[in-house]
C-alpha positions as CSV (number, residue, x, y, z in Angstrom):
1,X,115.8,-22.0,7.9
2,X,118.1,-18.7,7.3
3,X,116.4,-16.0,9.3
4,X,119.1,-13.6,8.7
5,X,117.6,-10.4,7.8
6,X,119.6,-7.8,5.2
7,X,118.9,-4.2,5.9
8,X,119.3,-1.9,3.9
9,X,120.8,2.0,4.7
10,X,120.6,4.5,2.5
11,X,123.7,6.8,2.9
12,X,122.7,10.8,3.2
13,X,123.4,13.4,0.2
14,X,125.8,12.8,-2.7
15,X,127.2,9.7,-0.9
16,X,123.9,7.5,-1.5
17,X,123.1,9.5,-4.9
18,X,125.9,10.7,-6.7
19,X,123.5,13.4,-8.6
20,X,121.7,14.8,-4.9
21,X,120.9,18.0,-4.8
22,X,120.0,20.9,-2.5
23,X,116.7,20.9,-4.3
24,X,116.7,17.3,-4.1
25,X,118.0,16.2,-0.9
26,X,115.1,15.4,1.0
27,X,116.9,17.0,4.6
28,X,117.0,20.7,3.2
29,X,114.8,23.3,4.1
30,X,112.2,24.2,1.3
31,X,112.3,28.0,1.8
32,X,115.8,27.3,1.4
33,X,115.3,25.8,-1.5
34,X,112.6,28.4,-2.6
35,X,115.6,31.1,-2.4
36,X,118.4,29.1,-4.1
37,X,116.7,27.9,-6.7
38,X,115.7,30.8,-8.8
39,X,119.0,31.8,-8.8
40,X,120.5,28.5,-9.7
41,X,122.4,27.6,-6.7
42,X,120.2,24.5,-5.4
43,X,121.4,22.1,-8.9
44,X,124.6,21.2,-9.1
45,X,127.3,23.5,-9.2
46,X,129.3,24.1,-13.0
47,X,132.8,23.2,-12.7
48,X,135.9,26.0,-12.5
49,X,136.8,26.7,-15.7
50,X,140.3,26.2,-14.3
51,X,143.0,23.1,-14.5
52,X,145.6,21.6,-12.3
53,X,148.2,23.9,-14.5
54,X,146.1,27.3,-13.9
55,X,148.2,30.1,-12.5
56,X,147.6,32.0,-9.3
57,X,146.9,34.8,-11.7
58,X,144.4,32.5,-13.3
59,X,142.8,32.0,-9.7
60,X,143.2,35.7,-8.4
61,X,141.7,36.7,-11.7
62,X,138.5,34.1,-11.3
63,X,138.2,35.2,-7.7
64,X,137.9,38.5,-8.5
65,X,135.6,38.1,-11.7
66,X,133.2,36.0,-9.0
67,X,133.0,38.4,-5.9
68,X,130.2,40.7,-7.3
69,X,128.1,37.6,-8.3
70,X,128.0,37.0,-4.6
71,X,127.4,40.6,-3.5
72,X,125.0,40.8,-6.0
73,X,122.8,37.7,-4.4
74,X,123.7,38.7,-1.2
75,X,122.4,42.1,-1.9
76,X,118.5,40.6,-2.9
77,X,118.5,38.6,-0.1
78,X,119.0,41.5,2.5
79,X,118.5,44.9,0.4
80,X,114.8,44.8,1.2
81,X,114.4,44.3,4.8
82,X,113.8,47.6,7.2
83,X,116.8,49.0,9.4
84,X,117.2,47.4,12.2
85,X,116.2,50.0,15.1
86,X,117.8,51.4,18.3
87,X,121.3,51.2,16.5
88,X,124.2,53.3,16.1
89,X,127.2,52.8,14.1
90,X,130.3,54.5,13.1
91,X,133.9,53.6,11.7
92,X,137.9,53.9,13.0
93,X,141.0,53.3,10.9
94,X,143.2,51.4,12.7
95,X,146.8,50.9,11.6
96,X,148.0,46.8,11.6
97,X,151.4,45.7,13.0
98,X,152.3,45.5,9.0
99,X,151.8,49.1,8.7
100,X,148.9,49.3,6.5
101,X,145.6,50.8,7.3
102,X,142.4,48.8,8.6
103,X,138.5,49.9,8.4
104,X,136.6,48.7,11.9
105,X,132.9,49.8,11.7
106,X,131.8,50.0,15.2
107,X,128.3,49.1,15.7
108,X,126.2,49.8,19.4
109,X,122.7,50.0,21.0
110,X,121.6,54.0,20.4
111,X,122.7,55.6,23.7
112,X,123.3,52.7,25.2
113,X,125.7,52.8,28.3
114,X,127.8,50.0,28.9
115,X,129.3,48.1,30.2
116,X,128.2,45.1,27.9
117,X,129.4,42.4,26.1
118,X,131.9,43.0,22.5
119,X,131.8,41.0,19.3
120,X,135.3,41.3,16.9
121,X,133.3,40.2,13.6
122,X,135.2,38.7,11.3
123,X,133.4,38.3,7.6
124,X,133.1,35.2,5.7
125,X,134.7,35.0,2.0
126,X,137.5,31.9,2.4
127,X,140.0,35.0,3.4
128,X,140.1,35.3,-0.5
129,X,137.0,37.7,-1.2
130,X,133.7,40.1,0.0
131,X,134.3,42.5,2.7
132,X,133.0,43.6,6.1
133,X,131.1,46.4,4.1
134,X,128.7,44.4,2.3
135,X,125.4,44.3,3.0
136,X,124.6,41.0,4.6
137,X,127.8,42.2,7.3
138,X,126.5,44.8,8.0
139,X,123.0,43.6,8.7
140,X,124.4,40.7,10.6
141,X,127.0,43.2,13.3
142,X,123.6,45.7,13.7
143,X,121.5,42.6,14.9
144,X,123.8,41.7,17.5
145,X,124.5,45.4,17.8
146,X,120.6,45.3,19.4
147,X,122.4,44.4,23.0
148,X,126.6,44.1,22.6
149,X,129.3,46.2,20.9
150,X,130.3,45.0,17.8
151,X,133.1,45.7,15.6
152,X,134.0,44.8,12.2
153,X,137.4,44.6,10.7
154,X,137.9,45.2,7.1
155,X,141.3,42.9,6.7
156,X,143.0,42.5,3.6
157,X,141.8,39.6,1.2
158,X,144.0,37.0,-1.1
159,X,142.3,38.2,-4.2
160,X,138.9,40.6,-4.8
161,X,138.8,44.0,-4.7
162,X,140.8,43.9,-1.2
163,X,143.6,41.8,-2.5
164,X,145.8,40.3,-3.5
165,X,147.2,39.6,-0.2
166,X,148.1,36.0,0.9
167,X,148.6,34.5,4.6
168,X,149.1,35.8,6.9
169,X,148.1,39.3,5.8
170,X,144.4,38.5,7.1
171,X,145.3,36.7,9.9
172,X,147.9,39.9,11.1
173,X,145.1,42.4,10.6
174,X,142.6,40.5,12.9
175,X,145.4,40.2,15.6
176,X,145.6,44.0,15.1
177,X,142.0,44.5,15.7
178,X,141.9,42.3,18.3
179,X,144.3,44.6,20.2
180,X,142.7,47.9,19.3
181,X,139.3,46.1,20.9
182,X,141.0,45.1,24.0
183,X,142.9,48.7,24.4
184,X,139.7,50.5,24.0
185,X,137.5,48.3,26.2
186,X,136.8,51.2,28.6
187,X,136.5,53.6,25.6
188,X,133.6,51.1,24.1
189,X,132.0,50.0,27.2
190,X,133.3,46.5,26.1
191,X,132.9,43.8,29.5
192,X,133.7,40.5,27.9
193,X,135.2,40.4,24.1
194,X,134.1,37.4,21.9
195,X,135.8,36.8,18.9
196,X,133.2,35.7,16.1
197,X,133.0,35.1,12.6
198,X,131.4,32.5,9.6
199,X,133.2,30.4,7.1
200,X,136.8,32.2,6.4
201,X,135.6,34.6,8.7
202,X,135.4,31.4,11.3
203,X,138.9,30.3,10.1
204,X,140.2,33.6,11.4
205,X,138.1,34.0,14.9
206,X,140.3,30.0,15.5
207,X,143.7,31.1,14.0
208,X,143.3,34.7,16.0
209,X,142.7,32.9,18.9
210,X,145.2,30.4,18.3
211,X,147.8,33.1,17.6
212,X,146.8,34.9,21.2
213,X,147.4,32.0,22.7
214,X,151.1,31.0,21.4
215,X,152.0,34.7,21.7
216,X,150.4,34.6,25.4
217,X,148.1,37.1,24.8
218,X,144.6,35.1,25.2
219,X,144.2,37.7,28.4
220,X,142.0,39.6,25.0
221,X,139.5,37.2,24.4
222,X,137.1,36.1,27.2
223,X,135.2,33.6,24.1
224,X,135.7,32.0,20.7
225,X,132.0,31.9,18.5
226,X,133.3,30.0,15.4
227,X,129.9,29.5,12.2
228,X,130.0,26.9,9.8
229,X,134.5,27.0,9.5
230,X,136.5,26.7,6.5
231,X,139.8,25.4,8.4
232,X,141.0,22.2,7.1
233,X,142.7,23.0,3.9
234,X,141.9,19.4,2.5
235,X,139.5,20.4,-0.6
236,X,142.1,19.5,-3.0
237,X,142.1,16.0,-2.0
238,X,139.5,15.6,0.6
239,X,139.9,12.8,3.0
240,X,137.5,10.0,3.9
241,X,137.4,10.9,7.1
242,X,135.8,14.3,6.5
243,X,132.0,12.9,5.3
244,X,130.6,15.9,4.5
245,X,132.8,17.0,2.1
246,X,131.6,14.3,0.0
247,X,128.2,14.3,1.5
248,X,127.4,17.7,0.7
249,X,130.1,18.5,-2.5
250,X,128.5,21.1,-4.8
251,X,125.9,22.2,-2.2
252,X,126.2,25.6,-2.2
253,X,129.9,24.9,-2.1
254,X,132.1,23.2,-4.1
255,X,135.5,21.2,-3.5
256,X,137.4,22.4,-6.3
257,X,136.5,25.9,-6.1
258,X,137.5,25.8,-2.5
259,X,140.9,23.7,-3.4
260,X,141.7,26.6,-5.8
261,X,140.8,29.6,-2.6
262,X,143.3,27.2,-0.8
263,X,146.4,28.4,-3.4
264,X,145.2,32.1,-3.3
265,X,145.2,31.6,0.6
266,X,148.4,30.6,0.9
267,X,150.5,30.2,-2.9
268,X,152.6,27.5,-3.4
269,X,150.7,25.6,0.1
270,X,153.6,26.2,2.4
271,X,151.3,25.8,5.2
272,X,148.7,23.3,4.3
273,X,149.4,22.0,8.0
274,X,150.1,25.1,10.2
275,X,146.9,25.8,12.5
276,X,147.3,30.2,11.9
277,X,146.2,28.7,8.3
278,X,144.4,26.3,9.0
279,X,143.2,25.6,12.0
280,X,141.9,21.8,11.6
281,X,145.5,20.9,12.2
282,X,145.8,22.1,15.6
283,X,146.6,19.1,17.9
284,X,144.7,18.7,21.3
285,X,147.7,20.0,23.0
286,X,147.2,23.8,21.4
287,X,143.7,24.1,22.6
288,X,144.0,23.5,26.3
289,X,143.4,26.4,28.1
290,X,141.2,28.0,25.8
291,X,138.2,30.5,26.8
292,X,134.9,29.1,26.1
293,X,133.9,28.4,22.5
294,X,131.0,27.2,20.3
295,X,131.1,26.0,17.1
296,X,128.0,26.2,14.5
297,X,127.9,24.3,11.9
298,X,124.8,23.4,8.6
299,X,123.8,19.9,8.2
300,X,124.0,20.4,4.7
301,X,127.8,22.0,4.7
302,X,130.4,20.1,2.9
303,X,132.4,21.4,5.9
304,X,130.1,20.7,8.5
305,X,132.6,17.5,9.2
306,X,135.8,20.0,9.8
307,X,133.9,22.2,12.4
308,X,132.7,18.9,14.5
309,X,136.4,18.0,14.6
310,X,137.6,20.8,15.9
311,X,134.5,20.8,18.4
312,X,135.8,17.4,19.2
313,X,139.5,18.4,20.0
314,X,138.5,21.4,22.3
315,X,136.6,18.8,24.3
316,X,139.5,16.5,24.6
317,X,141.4,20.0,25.8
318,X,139.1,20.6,28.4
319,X,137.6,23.4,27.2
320,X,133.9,25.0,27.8
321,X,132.4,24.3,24.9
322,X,129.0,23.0,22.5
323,X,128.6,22.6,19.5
324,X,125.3,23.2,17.4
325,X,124.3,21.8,13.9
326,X,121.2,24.2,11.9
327,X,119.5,21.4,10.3
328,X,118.1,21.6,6.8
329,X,120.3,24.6,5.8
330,X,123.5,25.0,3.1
331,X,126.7,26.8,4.2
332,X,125.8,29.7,6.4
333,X,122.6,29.3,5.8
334,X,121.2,30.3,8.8
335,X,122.7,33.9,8.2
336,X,122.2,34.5,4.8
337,X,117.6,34.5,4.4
338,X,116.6,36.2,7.0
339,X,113.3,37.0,4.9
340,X,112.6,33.3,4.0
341,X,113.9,31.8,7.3
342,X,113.3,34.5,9.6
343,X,113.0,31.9,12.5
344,X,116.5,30.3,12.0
345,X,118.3,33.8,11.5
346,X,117.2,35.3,14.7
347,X,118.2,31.5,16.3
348,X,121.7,32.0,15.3
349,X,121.7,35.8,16.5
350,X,120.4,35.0,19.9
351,X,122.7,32.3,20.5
352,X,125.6,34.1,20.0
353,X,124.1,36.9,21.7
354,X,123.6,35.0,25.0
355,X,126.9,33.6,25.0
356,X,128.5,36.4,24.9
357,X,125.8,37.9,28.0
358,X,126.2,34.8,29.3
359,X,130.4,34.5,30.0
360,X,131.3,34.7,33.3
């Protein structure tokens, strides 16, 4: 008699259903869903109304057309909520090693004496568009503001209304703050500086750090907080190996609006491979040494993959590090409803929070 016994698995997302959804996939968060789908963001996303033979003024041009819709949304989902109390904030201009002017809005506990831990915050956007002014920034540095320093730099975008500036433009102007934070540590009661930052913003807080450390200067940062980060350049063409960016495509995020941000990023993809671009790339070799990091990434990410790799290599290195996955949420999820998912936002504040009270 054949007792062999066929089970069956049913692969997660888009890779067991082709037409999964946010508001489908049985894994997502319903208030999640609950905010997403009123506003058409839980179905599947519409393609780019651009081709293989679009120009990078066809992209910059898209880009820019798209970055109110997000502010906009952004806007409802943080435009309500009362000011977060026992806060103070104000604002520097900075000049960058390129000679141009940078925005840092400071943001402390009211009267607070240090010294205390500092975040550099560095926005999300794919380094293409949104700034560190909007609403949901701003929210996000004055919650962690409640016990560390925080500062936020306003670097220049590769499209949007702070474009159109390709790599490394964003990349330089983060190193810049990075050293006007760590020259002013006594200034801004600043003990320990963390570099932190979501999505492009999370691409940046790696390449900064990887930049310190090949122009021995990682002396600045005492630790890395990377969210949910865009760093493998591979949307294009995504490869096999990166699951969730077949898993979750068109949650929230889609590849080929993320493989056009890629060519605004960085025209013509001279450095599709170089870590300061992207930093999936980085071999085990340019991590050792590294202060402490953590990497966050969303279940339902189609670059939840990407982050876990780089988690992965900065084991291998040696360095202190964990890793934590939000389950049930989209991109940055966790930091984007803190009405609907109060819970989950004020997780994802406290932990970075405690790692940076918590560096030795």
């Amino acid at each position: 008699m054949d007792t062999t016994t066929t089970v069956q698995f049913n692969l997660p997302g888009r890779l067991g259903d082709p037409e999964m959804t946010l508001a489908t996939d049985p894994r997502s968060d319903p208030r999640m869903v609950a905010v997403l789908e009123p506003l058409g963001l839980a179905g599947r996303a519409d393609p780019v109304p651009l081709t293989a033979d679009s120009s990078l003024d066809d992209i910059r041009t898209l880009a820019a057309l798209g970055e109110p819709g997000f502010q906009q949304v952004f806007n409802g989902m943080f435009e309500a909520l009362a000011p977060v109390d026992g806060v103070e904030s104000s604002t520097e201009v900075i000049t960058g090693v390129d000679g141009n002017e940078i925005t840092l809005y400071i943001h402390r506990p009211t009267g607070g004496t240090g010294p205390r831990p500092g975040i550099l915050h560095i926005h999300g956007g794919g380094m293409v568009i949104l700034t560190a002014a909007d609403v949901n920034y701003r929210r996000w540095r004055d919650e962690l503001a409640r016990s560390l320093v925080v500062v936020g730099v306003e670097f220049r975008n590769a499209a949007g209304a702070l474009g159109c500036h390709p790599f490394p433009a964003a990349l330089n102007d983060c190193t810049s703050a990075l050293e006007w934070m760590h020259a002013h540590r006594d200034d801004l009661g600043v003990s320990k500086l963390v570099v932190s930052g979501e999505s492009g913003g999370g691409n940046l807080t790696l390449a900064t750090s990887l930049k310190a450390r090949r122009e021995g200067r990682l002396d600045r940062i005492d630790g890395v907080y990377a969210q949910c980060p865009y760093i493998s350049g591979t949307y294009a063409g995504p490869p096999a190996d990166l699951t969730s960016l077949h898993e979750n495509d068109g949650y929230f995020l889609a590849g080929d609006l993320m493989g056009y941000f890629v060519e605004a990023y960085d025209p013509g993809g001279a450095n599709l491979t170089n870590p300061l671009a992207w930093p999936w790339h980085a071999p085990v070799d340019d991590l050792r040494g590294m202060p402490p990091h953590v990497v966050s990434v969303n279940e339902l990410d189609p670059l939840r993959d990407e982050g876990l790799d780089y988690y992965r290599k900065l084991v291998q290195a040696g360095v202190p590090t964990y890793s934590r996955t939000v389950n049930g949420t989209c991109h940055a999820g966790d930091l984007l409803m803190p009405s609907a998912m109060p819970e989950v936002y004020a997780a994802s504040a406290r932990d970075v929070t405690m790692f940076a009270l918590t560096l030795c």
